[in-house]
ROBASE-39703 format. One record per atom (N, C-alpha, C): y, z, x. Coordinates in steps of 0.05 Angstrom, whole numbers, plus 5000, padded with zeros to 4 digits. Layout:
REM residues N
YZX...
REM end
This chain:
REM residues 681
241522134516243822284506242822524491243822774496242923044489244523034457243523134443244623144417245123564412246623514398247923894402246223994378246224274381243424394366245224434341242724394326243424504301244324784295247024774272248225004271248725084239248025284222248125334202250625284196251825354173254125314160255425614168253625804169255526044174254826074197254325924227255025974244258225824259258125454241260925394245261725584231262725674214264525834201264526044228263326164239264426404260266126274284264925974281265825854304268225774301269425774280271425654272273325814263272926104269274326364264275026454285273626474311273326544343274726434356274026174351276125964371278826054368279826044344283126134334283326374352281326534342282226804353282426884390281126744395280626734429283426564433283526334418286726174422288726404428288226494419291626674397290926914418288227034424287827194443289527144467289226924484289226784509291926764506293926704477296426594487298226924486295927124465298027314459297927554490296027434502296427574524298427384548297827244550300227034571302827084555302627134538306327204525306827494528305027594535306627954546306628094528306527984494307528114476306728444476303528574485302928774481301928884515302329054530301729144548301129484550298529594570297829774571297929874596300130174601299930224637298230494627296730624653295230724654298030994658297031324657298531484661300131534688297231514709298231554736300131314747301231114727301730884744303930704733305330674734308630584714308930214713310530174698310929884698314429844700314429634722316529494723317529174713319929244697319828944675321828854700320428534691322228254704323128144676325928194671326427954654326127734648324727524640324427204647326927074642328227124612330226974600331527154578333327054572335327314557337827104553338527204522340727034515343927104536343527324551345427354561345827224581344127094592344026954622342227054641343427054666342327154694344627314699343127494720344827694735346627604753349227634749351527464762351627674800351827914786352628024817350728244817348728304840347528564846344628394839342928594844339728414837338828674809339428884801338329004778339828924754338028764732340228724705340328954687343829054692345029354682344929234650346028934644347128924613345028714608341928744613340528594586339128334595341828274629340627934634337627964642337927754652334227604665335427664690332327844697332327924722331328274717329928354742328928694741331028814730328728974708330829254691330429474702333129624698333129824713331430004709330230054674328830264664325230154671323330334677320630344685319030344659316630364651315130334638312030534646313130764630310830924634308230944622306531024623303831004616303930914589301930854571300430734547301530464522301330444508301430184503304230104496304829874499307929764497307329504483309829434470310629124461313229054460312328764465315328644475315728344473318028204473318027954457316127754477315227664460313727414476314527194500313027234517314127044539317027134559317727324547321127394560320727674586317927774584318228004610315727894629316128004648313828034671312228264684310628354674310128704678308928784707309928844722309828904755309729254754305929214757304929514760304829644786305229874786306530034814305130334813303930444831302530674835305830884831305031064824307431434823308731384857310131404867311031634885309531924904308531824912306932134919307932294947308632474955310132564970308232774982306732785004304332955000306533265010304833485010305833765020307033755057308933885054309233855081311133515092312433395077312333175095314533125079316332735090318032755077317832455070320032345045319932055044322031945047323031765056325531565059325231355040328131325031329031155017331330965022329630655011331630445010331430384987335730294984335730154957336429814960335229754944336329384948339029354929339729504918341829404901344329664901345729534899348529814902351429684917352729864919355229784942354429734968355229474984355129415010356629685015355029775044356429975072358529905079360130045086362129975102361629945132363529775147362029795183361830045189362530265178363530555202360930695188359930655168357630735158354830685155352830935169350630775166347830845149348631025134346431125120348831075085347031005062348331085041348631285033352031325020352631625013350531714983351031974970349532074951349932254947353432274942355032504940354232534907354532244892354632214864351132054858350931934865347831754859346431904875344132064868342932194881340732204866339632154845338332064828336431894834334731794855333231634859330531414830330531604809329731524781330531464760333531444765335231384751336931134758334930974764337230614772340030574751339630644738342530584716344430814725343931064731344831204738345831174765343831054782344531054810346830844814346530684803349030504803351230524787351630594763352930614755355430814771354430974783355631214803356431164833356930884829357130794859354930794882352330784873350030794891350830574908350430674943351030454965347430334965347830004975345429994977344130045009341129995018341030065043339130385047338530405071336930655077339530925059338431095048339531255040339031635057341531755063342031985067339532175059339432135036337632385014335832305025333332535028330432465031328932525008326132425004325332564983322532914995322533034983320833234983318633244976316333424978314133414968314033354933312633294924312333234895310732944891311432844861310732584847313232514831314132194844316732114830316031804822317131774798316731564779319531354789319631204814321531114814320530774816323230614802323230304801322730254828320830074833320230074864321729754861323029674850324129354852327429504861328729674845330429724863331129914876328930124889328130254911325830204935325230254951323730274970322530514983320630664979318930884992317430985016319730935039317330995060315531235061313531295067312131495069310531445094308431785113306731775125304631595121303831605087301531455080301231155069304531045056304430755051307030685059307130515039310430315031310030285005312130464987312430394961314130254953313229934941315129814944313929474928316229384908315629124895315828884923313928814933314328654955314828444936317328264957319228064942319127714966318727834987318127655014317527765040316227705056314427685076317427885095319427785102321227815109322428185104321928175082322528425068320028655083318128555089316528675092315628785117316428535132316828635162319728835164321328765152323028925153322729295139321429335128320829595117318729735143316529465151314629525175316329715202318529485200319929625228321529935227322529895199323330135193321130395199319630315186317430595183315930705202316930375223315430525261317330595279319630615270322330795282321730965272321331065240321331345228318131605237317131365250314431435257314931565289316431445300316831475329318531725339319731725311322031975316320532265297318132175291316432355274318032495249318532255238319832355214318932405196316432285185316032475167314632625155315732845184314333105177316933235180317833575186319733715184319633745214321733895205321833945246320934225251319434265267318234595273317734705292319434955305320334965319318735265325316535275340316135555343317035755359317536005363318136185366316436265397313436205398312436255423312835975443314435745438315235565447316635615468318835805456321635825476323135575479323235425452324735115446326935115429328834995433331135005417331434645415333034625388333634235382335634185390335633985396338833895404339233615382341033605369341333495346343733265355342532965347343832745346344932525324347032635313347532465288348832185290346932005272347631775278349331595253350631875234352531735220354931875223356731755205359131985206361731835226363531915221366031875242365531905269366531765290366131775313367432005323366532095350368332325361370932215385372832415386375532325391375432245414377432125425378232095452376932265474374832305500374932515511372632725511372432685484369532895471366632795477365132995486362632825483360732985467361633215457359433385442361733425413359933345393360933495371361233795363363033815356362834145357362234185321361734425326359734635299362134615278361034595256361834605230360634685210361934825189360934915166357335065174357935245196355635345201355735635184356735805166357136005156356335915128353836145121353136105089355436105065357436205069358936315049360836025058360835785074361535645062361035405038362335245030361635115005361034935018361734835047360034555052358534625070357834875067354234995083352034815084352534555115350134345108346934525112347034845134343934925129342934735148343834805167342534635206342134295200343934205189344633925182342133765164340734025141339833875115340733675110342933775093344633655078346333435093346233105095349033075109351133055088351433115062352633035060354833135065353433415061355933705068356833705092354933645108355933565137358333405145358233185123360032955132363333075117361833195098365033285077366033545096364933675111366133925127367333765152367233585165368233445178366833295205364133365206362933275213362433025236362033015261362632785275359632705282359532395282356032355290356932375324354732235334353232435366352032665366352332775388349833025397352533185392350433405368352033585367351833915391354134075387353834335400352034565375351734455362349834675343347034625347346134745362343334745349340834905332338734845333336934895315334935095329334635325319332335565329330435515317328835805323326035795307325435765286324635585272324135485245323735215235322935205209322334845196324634795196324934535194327234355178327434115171327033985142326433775137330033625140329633475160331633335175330433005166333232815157332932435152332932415180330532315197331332285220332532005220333731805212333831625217336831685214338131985195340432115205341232235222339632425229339532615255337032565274336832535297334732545311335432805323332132935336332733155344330633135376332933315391330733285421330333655432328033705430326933965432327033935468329134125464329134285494328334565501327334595530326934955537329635195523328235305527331335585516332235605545333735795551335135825579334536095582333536135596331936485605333236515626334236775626335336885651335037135655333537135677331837365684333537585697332237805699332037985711333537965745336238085746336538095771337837755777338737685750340337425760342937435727344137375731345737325708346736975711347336835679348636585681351936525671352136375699355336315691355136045673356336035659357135795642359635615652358935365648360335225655361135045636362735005611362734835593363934615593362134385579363434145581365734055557364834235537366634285508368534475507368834445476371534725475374034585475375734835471378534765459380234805495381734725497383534715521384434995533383735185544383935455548385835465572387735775575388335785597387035895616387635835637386735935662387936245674384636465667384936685670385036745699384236605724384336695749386436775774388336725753391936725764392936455780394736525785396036355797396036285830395136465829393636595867391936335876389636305860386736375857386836065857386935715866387635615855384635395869382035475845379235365861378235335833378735135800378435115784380035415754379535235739379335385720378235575711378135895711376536105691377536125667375536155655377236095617375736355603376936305578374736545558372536405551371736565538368036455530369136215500367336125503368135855483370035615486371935665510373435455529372635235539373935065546372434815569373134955591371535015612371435095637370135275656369435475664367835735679368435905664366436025643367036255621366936455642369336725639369636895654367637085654365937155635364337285632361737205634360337265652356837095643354937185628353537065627350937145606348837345615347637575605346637815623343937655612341437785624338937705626338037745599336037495589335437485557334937175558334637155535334136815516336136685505337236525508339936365496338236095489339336075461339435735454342235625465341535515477344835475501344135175503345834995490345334615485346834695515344634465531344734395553346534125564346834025535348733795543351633845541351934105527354734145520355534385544353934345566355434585589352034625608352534765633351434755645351635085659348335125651348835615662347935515698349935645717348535685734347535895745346035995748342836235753345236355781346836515779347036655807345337045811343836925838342137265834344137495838343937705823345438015824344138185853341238125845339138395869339938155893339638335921340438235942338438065945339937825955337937665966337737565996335337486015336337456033335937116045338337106060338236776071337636746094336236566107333936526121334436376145334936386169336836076178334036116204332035936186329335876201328835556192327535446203326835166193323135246175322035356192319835406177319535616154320435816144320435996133324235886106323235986081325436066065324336176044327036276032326436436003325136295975323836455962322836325940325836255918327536335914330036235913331235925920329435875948330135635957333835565958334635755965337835755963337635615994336235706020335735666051334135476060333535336035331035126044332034866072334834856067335734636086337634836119336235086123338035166135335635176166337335226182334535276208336135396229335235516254336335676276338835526279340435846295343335696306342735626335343535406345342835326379345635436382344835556403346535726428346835656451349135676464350335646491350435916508348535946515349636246529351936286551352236406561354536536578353536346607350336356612349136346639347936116630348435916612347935626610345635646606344435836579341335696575342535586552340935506522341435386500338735436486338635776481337335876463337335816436334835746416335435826388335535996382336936156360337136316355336536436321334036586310333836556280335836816274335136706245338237026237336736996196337637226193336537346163339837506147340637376135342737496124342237606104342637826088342238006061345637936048345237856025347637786013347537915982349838065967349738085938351537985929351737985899353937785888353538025864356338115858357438345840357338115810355438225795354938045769358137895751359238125751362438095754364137905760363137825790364937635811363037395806360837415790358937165794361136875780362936895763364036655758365736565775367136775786369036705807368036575825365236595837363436485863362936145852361536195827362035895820364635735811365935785806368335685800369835575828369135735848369635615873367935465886365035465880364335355903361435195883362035125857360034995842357535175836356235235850353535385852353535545870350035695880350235905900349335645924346735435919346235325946348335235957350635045944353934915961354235085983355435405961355935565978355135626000351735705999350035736019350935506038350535236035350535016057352834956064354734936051356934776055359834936061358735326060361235526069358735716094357635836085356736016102354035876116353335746125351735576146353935556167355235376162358035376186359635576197360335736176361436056191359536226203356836286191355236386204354636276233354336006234353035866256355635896281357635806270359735896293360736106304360436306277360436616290358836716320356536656315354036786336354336516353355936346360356336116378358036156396360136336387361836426394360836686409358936856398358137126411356737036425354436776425352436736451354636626473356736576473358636466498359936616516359836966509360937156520357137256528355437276524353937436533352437216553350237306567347837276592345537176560342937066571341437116556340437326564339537506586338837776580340037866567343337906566344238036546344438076521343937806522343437746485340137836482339137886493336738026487336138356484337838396509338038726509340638766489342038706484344038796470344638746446341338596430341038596399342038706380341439006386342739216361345239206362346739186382350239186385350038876370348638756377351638596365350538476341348938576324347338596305349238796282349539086293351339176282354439086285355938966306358338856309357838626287357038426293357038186269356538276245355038466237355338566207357738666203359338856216362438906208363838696209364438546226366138386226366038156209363638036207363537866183362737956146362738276143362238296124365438226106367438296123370438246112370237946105370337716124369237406112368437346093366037436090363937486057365737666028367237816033368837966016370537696010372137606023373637376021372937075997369937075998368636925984367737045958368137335953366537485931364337555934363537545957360837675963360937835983358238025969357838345981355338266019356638266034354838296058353738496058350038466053349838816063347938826093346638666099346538656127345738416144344938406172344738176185342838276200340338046201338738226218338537906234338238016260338337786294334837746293333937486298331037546310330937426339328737426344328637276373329337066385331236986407331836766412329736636425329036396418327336306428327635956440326435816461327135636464326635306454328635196462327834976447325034766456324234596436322334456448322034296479320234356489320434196520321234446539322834636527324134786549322635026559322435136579320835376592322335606609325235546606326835746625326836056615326136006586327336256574324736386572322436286569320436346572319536546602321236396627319936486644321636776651324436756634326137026647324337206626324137226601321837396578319437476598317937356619316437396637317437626650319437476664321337766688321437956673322937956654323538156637322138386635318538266620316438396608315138576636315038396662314338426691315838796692319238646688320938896707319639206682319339126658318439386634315739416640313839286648311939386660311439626675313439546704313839756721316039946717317439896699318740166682316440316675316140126663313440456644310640496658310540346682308940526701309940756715312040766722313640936732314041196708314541136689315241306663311541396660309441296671306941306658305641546680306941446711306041696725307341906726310241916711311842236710310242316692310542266662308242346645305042566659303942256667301442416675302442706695303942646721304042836736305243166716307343046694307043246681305743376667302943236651301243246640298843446660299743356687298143566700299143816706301143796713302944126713302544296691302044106670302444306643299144366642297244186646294044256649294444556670295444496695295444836705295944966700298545026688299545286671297445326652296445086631295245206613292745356624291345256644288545406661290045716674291545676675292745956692293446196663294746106651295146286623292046266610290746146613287246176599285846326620286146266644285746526663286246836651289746736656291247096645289647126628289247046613288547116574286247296581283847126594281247266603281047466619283047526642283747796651285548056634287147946618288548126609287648316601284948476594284548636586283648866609283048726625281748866653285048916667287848706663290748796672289949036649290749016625291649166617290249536617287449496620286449726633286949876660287549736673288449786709290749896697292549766680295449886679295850176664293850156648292650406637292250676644290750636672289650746685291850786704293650596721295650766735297750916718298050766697300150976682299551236680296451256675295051496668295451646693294351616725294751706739296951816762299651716756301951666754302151886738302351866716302852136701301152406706298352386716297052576726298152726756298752546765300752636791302652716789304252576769307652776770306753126758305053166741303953386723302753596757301153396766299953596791302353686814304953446811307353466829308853766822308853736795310453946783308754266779306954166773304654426791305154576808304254356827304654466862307254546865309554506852312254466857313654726846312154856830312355056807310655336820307855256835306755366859308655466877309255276896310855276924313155466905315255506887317755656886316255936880314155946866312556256855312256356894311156206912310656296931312756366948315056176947317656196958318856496949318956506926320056756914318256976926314956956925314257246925314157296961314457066976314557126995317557247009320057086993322857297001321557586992320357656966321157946955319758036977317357976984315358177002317258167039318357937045319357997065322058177064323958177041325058287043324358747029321758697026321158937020320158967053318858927062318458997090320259027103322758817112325458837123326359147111326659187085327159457082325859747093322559517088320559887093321659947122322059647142322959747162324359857174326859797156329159987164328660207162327460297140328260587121326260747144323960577156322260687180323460757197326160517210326960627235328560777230330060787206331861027205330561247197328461297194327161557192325961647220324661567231324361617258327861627272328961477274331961597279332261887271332661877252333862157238330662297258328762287246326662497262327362607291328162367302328662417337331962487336333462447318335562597323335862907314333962977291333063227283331763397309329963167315328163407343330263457365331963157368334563327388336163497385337463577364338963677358337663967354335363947342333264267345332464317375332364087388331964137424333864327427335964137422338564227426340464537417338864537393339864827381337565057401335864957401333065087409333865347436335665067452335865327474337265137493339665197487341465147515340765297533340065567536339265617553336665477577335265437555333565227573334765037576337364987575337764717579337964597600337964737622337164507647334564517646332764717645329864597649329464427638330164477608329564237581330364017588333064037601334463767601333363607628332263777651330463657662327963547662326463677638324763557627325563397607327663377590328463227567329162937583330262987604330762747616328662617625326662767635324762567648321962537617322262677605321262527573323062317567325862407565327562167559327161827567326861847595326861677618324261587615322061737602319361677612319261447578320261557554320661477528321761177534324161237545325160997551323660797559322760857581321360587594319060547581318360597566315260657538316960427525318460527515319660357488320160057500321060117524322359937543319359747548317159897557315159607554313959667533313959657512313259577487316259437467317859327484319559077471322559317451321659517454323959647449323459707416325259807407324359997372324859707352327059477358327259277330324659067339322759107371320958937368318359097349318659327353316459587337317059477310319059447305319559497271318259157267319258907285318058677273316058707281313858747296310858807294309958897273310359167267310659197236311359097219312558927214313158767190310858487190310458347215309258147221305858237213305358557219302158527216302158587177303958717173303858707144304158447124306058267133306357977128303657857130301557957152298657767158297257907139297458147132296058297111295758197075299358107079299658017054298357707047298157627067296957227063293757317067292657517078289957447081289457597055290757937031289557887011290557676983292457606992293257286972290957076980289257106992288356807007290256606998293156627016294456337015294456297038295155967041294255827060297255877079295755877109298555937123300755737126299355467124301355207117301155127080303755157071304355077044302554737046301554657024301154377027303154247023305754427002307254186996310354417011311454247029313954337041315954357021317154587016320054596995321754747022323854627018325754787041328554567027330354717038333054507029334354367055336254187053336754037072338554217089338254147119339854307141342454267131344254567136346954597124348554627109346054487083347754487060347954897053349554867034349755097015346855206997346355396998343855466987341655406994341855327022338355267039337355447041335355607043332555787048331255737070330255877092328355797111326255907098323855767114320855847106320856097110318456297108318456557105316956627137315156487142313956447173316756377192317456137182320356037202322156287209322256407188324556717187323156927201320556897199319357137221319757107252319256747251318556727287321056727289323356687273325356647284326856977302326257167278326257407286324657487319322857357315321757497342323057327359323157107358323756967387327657017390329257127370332057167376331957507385330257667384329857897391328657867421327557737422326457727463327957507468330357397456332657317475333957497471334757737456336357827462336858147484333858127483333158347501333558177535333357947535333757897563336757787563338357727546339857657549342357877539344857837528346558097515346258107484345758417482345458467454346958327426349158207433350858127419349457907406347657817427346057447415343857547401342857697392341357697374341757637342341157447332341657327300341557507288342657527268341757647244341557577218339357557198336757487189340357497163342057197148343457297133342557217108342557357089341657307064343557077043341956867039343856737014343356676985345056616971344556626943343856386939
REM end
């Protein structure tokens, strides 16, 4: 058996001072009486016992009972009656930057069924439990969120969800799964963070409220409220619900939505679903089609009777569409349909369509021809739609593809069904342009009928169907019979091509002679003119000779007279002096006068008589005059005038022989026939 060590007197004495004190230590701490919270970190009292009782109704004691007080216990030292609290220490509130926190209260007014978030028109106070209740605080997930900061709240009768914990006096297992589930809905719907909505996104929200009054009979989009700052229940893109709910507010998907920007949104009030914006480009405008709106009349008359056109903000086909740009346009509350302005064209091929894809289900029209083939036939229509008429087009016919398939596929296709039944297929081949341009007039009136602008129709090749070879083989004939067209057309050509090669060798000939033509021509002009000059010469000659040959014959014609009348007169002088001389001799005389007479006579008589003496005389003087002229006895060039006329001239030789030879006719014949030489002017 160990025996205990010896202990001075003043070590019991310490021992006997300690013990008490460690007693009294040990109980004065299990009795609560003094407690120390740190700054960053608060205390929540559990009442144990209280002369007032227990808490009859609600779980926070407002008047004093046993049970959690509403007021916290902030940092440094406290005292309090022994054994009567329970001090339940709790980290701040921390709300980091950027993010948000939800709140549950465990104590307050039960919800009503139609309600599902608590109101906090009046308790809004989340640090103020006496306050919060006292003011009608509902209990339950609450409306209000909290914001960035540090909040000192009773976590016994609140609850803190956050990104980073659960602030919160855990009370049972139950409780806890239950806050768990909460915070992975609020997680799923990314709550809490804000909502952010960028600008190079091209995203707009579509906003789903899941408290608030139901919407009416009929409705499926809530419509906009208190969206204007200058109102007083300005909720500010559904911050606030509460303002929301007091402006009148209906939960569901609302028609307001949310642009470019933050917004710290309770999602567990509003969920939000980020949709595209609605771009409408260039060369298309959108009709609207709304599923909301107030009951409008119908602007399209009474004519017109293929839906409703309404004004803008109506339920029905807004008359006006949307021109090209960016719209936050909620997609659930109406529907834009894209009709194109620039022409577009429709395609009626099976392999080929537009990037539009308006023709994707369209393909050749099969044809019956006149001569029983059953050509396909492709075709390209050019269609516009007047931006204007674009509601009217939908309003009748839903969209542009309907239209396309379910109006103009069938009219088009029967149109040209109808034209392949009057033609041949040659003819429908040769006679493309006709009736290319005919079917564009006549069906552009059709298309007017629908609101649309026809602007043209273009035909392509008919071609045949699978398996078939008939049409193939007449395209043969065809190509065969244009062959020998345009061989025929190929040797006029050439043969003309050679005609025109000769001419051109014949004018490149000329060209190379022309100078040697035009010298020859030179040269006769020249001599040509040297001749008429030598004509008029000679011509100017011959009248100088004409003339001097009258003067000289008629000076001889004179010398001769004046000769024979001088010898006259002489021999009538010597007779007459015979005669004076001596009549008495006058028979001797006169027998000698006679036989001188007689002997004279027959003298004269063979020498041609006295007018042949006188032209001898004249003729040897005429030979006198040409041999000292040396002119030639033949003129070279003949001037004489025509027989008969008035003012003819005989030659001057012609006038001589004429003289002699009418003088020895007239000596053998009677004197009377002798000419005489008459002078004319």
């Amino acid at each position: 058996m160990e025996t205990l060590p010896y202990l001075s007197p003043m070590e019991w004495m310490a021992i006997e001072i300690a013990v008490p004190v460690i007693v009294l230590a040990i109980l004065f701490r299990l009795s609560g009486v003094i407690r120390y919270i740190p700054n960053d970190r608060l205390g929540i009292l559990e009442k144990l016992w209280s002369f007032r009782g227990s808490v009859e109704n609600g779980f926070i004691a407002l008047n004093r009972e046993a049970g959690f007080q509403p007021e916290v216990v902030r940092g440094g030292l406290h005292f309090f009656m022994p054994f009567q609290y329970s001090m339940h220490r709790a980290d701040l509130v921390t709300i980091p930057q950027g993010q948000i926190g939800y709140v549950f209260a465990r104590d307050g007014k039960p919800l009503p069924p139609t309600q599902t978030l608590a109101s906090n028109i009046e308790a809004d106070d989340f640090q103020d439990v006496r306050g919060f209740l006292t003011k009608g605080g509902q209990k339950g997930p609450q409306r209000k969120i909290l914001r960035e900061g540090t909040y000192a709240i009773n976590l016994a009768q609140f609850i803190v969800l956050t990104a980073q914990s659960t602030y919160a006096v855990n009370l049972s297992s139950s409780e806890q799964k239950l806050f768990a589930d909460m915070s992975k809905l609020i997680t799923e719907r990314n709550g809490f963070e804000p909502v952010v909505i960028h600008d190079a996104e091209d995203m707009i929200g579509i906003i789903t409220i899941h408290d608030g009054p139901a919407l009416p009979d009929g409705e499926i989009i809530a419509p906009t409220v208190a969206n204007d700052p200058k109102d007083p229940n300005f909720h500010n893109n559904f911050q606030d619900p509460e303002k929301f709910l007091n402006a009148g507010g209906y939960r569901g998907r609302q028609l307001q939505v949310l642009a470019d920007g933050s917004y710290f949104l309770n999602r567990i009030f509003a969920t939000v679903e980020l949709v595209e914006k609605t771009i409408i480009d260039v060369g298309t405008v959108g009709v609207v089609v709304s599923y909301t709106g107030r009951r409008g009349a119908d602007i399209s008359g009474k004519s017109y009777r293929h839906g409703e056109l309404v004004e803008t903000g109506a339920r029905g086909v807004w008359s006006t569409p949307l021109l090209p740009g960016k719209y936050a346009f909620n997609t659930y509350a109406g529907n834009i349909v894209i009709v194109p302005t620039t022409n577009f064209v429709l395609k009626w091929t099976k392999e080929q369509f537009g990037e539009h894809k308006l023709d994707e289900n369209l393909s050749e029209v099969s044809l019956i021809t006149k001569d029983a083939f059953e050509p396909m036939l492709p075709l390209s229509v050019v269609v516009h739609i007047d931006y204007m008429k674009a509601p009217l087009v939908v309003q009748r016919f839903g969209d542009i593809k309907r239209l396309v398939e379910q109006t103009l596929d069938p009219m088009v296709s029967a149109y040209f069904k109808n034209i392949a039944q009057t033609k041949t297929l040659i003819q429908l081949l040769q006679e493309r342009s006709d009736i290319q341009r005919k079917s564009g007039e006549e069906m552009r009136e059709k298309f007017a009928s629908y609101s649309l602008e026809l602007q043209e129709v273009l035909i392509g090749t008919p071609r045949a169907n699978n398996g078939q070879n008939s049409i193939e083989q007449i395209l043969i004939q065809l190509r065969e019979r244009q062959i020998a067209v345009e061989k025929v057309e190929t040797y006029k050509l050439q043969e003309a091509a050679a005609i025109q090669e000769r001419t051109l060798r014949e004018k490149e000939a000329l060209a190379e002679q022309q100078a040697k033509i035009t010298t020859s021509a030179l040269t006769i002009e020249i001599s040509e003119n040297e001749g008429k000059a030598q004509l008029a010469r000679t011509r100017q000659q011959a009248e100088t000779i004409q003339v001097t040959a009258k003067a000289e014959a008629e000076k001889v014609r004179l010398a001769g007279l004046g000769e024979a009348d001088r010898i006259k007169a002489i021999a009538l002088a010597d007779a007459e002096r015979i005669k004076a001389t001596g009549f008495a001799d006058a028979e001797k005389v006169r027998a000698v006068g006679l036989a001188e007479a007689e002997a004279t006579e027959k003298k004269v008589a063979a020498f041609g008589g006295p007018d042949y003496q006188l032209n001898s005389q004249v003729l040897m003087r005429f030979a006198e005059a040409i041999e000292n002229g040396r002119l030639p006895l033949v003129p070279q060039i003949q001037v004489g005038g025509a027989g008969g006329e008035k003012g003819a001239t005989n030659g001057l030789v012609e006038m001589m022989l004429s003289m002699l030879v009418a003088d020895r006719l007239g000596r053998q014949g009677s004197p009377a026939a002798v000419p005489v030489p008459i002078e004319q002017d």
